[in-house]
N, C-alpha and C positions, 0 to 999 in steps of 0.2 A: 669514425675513421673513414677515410675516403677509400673506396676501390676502384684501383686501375685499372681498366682492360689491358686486354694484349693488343697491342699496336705492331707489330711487328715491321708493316709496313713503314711505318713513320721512325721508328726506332733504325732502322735499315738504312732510310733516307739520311739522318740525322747522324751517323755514324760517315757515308759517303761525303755528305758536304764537311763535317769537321775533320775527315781525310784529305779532303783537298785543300787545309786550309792548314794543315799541320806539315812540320815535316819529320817524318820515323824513321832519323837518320840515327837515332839513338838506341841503347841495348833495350835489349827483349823484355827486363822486369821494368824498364821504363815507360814502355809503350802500354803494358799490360797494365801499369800507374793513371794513363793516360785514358784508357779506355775504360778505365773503373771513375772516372770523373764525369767522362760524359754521360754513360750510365744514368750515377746519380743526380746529372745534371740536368737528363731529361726529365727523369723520373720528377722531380722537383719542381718543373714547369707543367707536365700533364696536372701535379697536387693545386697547383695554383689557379687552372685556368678550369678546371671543374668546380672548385667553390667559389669562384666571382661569375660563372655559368657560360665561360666563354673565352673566346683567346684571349680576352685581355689586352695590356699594352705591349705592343712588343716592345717597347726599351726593358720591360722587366718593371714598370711601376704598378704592380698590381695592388689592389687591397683586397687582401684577402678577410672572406667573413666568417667567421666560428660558427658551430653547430647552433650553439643558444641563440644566438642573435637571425639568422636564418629561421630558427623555429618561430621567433618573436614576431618577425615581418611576416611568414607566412599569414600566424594568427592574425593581428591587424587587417592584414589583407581578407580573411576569411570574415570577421565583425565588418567590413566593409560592404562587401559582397554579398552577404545575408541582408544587411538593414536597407540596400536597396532596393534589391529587391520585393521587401515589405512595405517600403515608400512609392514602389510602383505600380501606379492606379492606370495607365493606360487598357490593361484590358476589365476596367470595373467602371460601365457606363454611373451606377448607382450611388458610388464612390466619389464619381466627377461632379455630379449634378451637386453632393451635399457640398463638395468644397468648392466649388462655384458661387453654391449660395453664402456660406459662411464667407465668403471675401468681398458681396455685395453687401452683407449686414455691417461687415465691420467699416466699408467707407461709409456706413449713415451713424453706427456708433462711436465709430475713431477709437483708439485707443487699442492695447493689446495685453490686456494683464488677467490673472485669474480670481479674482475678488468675485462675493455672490452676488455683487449687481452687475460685473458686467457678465458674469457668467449668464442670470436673465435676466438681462438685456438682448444677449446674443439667441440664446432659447426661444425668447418670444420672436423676433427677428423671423428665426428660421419656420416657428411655428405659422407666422403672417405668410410665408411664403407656400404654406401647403404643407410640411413635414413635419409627421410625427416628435416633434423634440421634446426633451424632458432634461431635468437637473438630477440627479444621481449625487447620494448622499453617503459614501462608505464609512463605517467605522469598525475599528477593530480593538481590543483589549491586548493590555500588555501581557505576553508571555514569551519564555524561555531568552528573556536576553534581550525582546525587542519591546518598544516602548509601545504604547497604546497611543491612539492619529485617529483625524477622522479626513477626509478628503471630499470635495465637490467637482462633478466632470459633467460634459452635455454628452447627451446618446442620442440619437434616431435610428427609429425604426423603418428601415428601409428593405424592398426588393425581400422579407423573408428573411431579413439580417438585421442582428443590432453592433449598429455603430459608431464609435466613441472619436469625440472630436475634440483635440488641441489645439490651442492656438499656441504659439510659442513652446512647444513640447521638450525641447534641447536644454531648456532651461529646470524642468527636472530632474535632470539630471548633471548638474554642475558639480565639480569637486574640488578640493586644493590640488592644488598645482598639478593639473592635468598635466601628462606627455603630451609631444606635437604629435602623435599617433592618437592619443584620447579626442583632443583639439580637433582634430581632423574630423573623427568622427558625428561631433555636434555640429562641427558646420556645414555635413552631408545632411541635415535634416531638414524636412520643410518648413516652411513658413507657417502650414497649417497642419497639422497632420487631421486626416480620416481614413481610419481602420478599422476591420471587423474585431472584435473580442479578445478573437486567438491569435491577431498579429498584432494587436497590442499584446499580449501576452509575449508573445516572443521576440517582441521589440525591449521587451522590459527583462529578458534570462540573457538576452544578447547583450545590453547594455549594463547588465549585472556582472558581466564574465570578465567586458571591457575596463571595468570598473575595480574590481578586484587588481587585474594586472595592470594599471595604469598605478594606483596607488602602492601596488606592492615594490614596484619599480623605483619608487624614489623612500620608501620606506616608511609606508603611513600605513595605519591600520584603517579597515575601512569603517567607517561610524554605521552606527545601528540604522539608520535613515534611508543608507546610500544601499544595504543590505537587500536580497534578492526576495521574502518573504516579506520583508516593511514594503517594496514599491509594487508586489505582489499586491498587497492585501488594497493598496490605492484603487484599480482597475478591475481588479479581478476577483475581490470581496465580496461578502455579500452588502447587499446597497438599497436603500429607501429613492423611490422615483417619484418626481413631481411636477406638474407644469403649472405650478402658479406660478405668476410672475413678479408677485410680491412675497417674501419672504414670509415666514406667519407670523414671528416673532413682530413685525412691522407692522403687523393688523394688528394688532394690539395698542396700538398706538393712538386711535383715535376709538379708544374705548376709557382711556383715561389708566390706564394698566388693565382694565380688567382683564379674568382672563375665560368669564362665560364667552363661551359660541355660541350662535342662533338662538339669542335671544335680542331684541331689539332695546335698547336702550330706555330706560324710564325716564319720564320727564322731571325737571326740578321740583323737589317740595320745597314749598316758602312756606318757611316758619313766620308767623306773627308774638312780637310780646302780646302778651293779655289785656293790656293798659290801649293798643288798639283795636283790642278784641274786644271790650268793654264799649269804647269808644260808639263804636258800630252797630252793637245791638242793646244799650243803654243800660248793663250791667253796671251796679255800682262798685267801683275801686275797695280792695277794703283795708285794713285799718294794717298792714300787713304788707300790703303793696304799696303803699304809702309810706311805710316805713323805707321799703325799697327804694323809694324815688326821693330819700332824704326830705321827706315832709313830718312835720312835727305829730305826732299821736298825742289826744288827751286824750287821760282815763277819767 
């Protein structure tokens, strides 16, 4: 419910101008009818022009906004306000330099997707350039309601900080039928994102919050996936690190499947039939192997 101040002043004004503008040639319980309209006729324009936050139109074409919807825009605007400021690397010299590099590797790698080669791909890239990078390997088990996922992300170890690099990050977070306030939201994101840890953490409770109200607005539940503990455990899980730049499963590959390590491959054994073997060091064939070669045996 809205509260009025005392205006006395304005009420005073407003009472003179609609005096001069009437005429109270009429009896006294008419006037007294007259003055209990403007009253509420003020009253009814101060209710209007403090929830649209302003005079408004004077012809009277106001629209006015309800409490809910007020509350709704405020939030929006607050998931706005926050993820910028966690997009904002102007004062993180160590921040600029990685996404500097990661926009030089990708015009030599092309492409912008999250698959594990070009994830290293991009790894090696940044490693060739001097920086610490590695591949980051989460996985977590299903419990209480969430499915079990395993996830792949690049880190560098930078300046005393580790820091988690996205290419195309907005697209982790896509949903059905987003609002144009959801909408909004992913198209504020960068192109690349690099963050330390904990703003990746709170780029992921911010966009969980958004998430929830974007879908509960048009009537969807939210899946297990889009959930604040499942895009948790992506980032901020515990996680196997690695900088090889071939997958290991791939090393395997020119071993024939095998799946011995560090051991060096043995050379071919050639087998010989006996019939060459004989051949060679002038053993006689015997009555047996002969048999085998479809040659007649006498007894």
């Amino acid at each position: 419910m809205v509260n009025i101040p005392a205006r006395f002043g304005r009420v005073a004004a407003a009472f003179d101008e609609m005096s001069r503008d009437r005429s109270f040639e009429s009896s006294g319980s008419e006037h007294s009818a007259d003055l209990s309209d403007l009253v509420n006729s003020f009253f009814e324009r101060e209710i209007r022009e403090q929830r649209i936050g302003g005079d408004g139109d004077r012809d009277g074409n106001q629209v006015e906004i309800d409490d809910d919807e007020f509350e709704s825009n405020s939030q929006d605007s607050g998931f706005h306000d926050c993820l910028s400021k966690l997009f904002d690397r102007d004062d993180d010299g160590v921040g600029r330099s990685i996404s500097t590099a990661v926009e030089e590797a990708l015009e030599v790698i092309g492409g912008r997707d999250s698959s594990p080669e070009f994830n290293r791909r991009l790894m090696a890239r940044l490693r060739s350039s001097g920086f610490d990078a590695g591949i980051c390997k989460s996985k977590w088990e299903k419990s209480d309601g969430q499915p079990s996922g395993s996830y792949e992300y690049i880190d560098v170890n930078a300046g005393g900080s580790r820091y988690i690099v996205e290419v195309s990050l907005a697209g982790k977070f896509t949903i059905a039928r987003p609002t144009a306030a959801y909408a909004a939201l992913l198209d504020g994101f960068p192109a690349i994102f690099v963050g330390r840890s904990e703003e990746m953490k709170q780029v992921v409770k911010q966009m969980s919050k958004a998430i929830r109200k974007s879908m509960k607005s048009v009537e969807l539940n939210v899946p297990p996936w889009r959930r604040l503990s499942y895009l948790q455990a992506k980032w901020s899980g515990s996680y196997k690190r690695t900088t090889n730049e071939i997958p290991r499963a791939a090393a395997f590959d020119g071993l024939g499947g095998s799946k011995l390590v560090g051991f060096a491959a043995a050379p071919p054994v050639l087998f010989v039939c006996r019939e060459d073997f004989a051949a060679r060091h002038g053993v006689r064939v015997g009555n047996l192997t002969a048999a085998f070669n479809n040659e007649e045996v006498l007894l």
